[in-house]
C-alpha positions as CSV (number, residue, x, y, z in Angstrom):
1,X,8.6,-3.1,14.6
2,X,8.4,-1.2,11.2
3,X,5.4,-1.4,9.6
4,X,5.3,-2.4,6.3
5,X,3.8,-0.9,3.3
6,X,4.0,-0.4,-0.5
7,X,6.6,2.3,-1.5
8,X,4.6,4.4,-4.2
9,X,7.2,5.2,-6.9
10,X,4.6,5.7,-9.4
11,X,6.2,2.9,-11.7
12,X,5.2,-1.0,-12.2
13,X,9.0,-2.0,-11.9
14,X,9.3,-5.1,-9.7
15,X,12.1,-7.0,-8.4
16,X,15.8,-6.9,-9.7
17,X,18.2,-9.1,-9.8
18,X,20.2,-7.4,-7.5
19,X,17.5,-7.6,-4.4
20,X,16.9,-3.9,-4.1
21,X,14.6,-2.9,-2.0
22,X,12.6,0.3,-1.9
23,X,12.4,2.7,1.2
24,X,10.8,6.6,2.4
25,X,11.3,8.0,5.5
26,X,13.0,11.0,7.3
27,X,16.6,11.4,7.6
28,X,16.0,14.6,10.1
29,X,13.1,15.9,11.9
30,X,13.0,19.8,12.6
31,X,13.0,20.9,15.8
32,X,14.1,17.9,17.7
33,X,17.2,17.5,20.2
34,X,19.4,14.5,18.7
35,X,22.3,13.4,20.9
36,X,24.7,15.9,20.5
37,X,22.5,18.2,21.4
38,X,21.8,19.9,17.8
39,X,18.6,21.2,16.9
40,X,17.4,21.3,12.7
41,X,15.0,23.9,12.0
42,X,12.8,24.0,9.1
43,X,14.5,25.2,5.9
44,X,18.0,24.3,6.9
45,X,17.8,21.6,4.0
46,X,16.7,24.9,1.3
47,X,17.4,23.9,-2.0
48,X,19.3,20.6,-1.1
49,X,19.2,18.1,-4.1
50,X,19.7,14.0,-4.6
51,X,22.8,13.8,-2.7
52,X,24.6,9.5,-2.6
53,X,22.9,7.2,-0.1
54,X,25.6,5.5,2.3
55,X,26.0,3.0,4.8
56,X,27.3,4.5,8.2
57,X,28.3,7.9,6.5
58,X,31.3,5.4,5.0
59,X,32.2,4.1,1.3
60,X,30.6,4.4,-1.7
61,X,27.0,4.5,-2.5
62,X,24.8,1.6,-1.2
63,X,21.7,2.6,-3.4
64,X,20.2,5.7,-5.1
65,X,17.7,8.5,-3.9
66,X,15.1,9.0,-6.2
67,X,13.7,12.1,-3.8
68,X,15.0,14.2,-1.2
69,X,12.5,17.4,0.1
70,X,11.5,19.4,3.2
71,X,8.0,18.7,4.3
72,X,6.4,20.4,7.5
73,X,7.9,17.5,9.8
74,X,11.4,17.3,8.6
75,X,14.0,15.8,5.6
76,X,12.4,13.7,4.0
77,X,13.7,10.5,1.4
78,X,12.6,8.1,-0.9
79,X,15.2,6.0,-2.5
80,X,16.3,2.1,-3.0
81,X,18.9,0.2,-1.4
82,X,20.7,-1.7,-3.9
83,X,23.8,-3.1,-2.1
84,X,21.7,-6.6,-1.4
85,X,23.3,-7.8,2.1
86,X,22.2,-4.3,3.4
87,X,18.6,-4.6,1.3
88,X,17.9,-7.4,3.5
89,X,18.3,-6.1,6.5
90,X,16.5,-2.8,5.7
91,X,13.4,-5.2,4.2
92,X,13.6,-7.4,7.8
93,X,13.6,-4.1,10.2
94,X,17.1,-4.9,11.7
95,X,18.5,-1.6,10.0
96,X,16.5,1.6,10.6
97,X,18.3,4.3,11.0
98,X,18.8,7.4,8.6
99,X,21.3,10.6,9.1
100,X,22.6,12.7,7.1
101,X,26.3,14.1,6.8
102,X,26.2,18.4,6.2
103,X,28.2,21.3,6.6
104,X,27.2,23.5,7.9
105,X,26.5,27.0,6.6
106,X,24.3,29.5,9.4
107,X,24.2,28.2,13.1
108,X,23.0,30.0,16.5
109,X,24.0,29.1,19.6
110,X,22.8,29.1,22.9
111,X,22.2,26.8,25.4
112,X,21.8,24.0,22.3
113,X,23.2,24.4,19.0
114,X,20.9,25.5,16.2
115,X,21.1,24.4,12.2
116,X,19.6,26.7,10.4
117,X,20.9,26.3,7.3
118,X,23.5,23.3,5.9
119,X,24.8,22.2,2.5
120,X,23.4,18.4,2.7
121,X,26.6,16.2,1.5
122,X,25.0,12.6,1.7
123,X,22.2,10.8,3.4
124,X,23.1,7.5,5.1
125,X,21.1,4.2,6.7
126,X,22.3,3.6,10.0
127,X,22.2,1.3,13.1
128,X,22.1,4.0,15.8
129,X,20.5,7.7,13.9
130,X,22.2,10.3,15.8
131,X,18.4,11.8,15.4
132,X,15.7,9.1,17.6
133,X,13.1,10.0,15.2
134,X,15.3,9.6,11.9
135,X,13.8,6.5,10.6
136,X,13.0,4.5,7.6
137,X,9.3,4.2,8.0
138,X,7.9,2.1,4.8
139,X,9.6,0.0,3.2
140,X,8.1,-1.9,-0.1
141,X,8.7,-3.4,-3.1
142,X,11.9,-4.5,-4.4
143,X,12.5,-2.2,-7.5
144,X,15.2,-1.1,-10.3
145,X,16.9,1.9,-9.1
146,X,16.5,3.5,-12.9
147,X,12.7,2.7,-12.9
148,X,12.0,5.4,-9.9
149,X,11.0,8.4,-11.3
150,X,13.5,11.9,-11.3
151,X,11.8,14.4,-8.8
């Protein structure tokens, strides 16, 4: 189970009308063998800004990302789902997943394949995260999209 904690957006919105629901969590994690067999390192996500947040790397956007940044773990985002069906399910656990979608720009290979640097293209919630550890891991209060301040 997910636990569940107040997103700190640094702003007093509160619920929509829409149901959006905020979320932070890592859409990668450096240094970790997902199921293809790829391997992020640290700094492959370099300069990578706000990119659209989708649902199964499909469609159009499903909510906004109010931050995307490397930290020592991995890729991490804060954003709000908007699209209310898929809102729900994020607030109730049954969707968990994050991934992103790249190109990508330097790799080395060897016995795994190694990203070292990619051009992030979108950020998505998913069912199954290619990456185990790719998760939403707080999810809070339901806020405007427009009140989440620019990073």
């Amino acid at each position: 189970m997910i636990p569940r904690y107040a997103v700190s957006t640094g702003s007093t919105a509160t619920r929509d009308e829409r149901g959006g629901v905020a979320f932070a969590g890592y859409a990668a994690v450096f240094d970790v063998v997902d199921r293809a067999g790829d391997v992020m390192r640290r700094g492959a996500f370099a300069g990578a800004g706000v990119v659209p947040l989708l649902w199964q790397h499909r469609g159009g956007a499903v909510g906004v990302l109010a931050s995307v940044a490397e930290d020592a773990r991995g890729l991490r985002v804060e954003g709000v789902v908007e699209d209310p069906e898929l809102a729900g399910l994020v607030r109730s656990g049954a969707v968990a997943g994050l991934s992103v979608g790249y190109r990508a720009v330097r790799v080395v290979q060897g016995a795994r394949r190694v990203l070292e640097a990619v051009e992030l293209v979108e950020v998505s919630l998913v069912g199954v995260p290619m990456q185990g550890l790719a998760r939403v891991e707080v999810v809070g209060v339901a806020c405007r999209a427009d009140a989440l301040p620019s990073s």
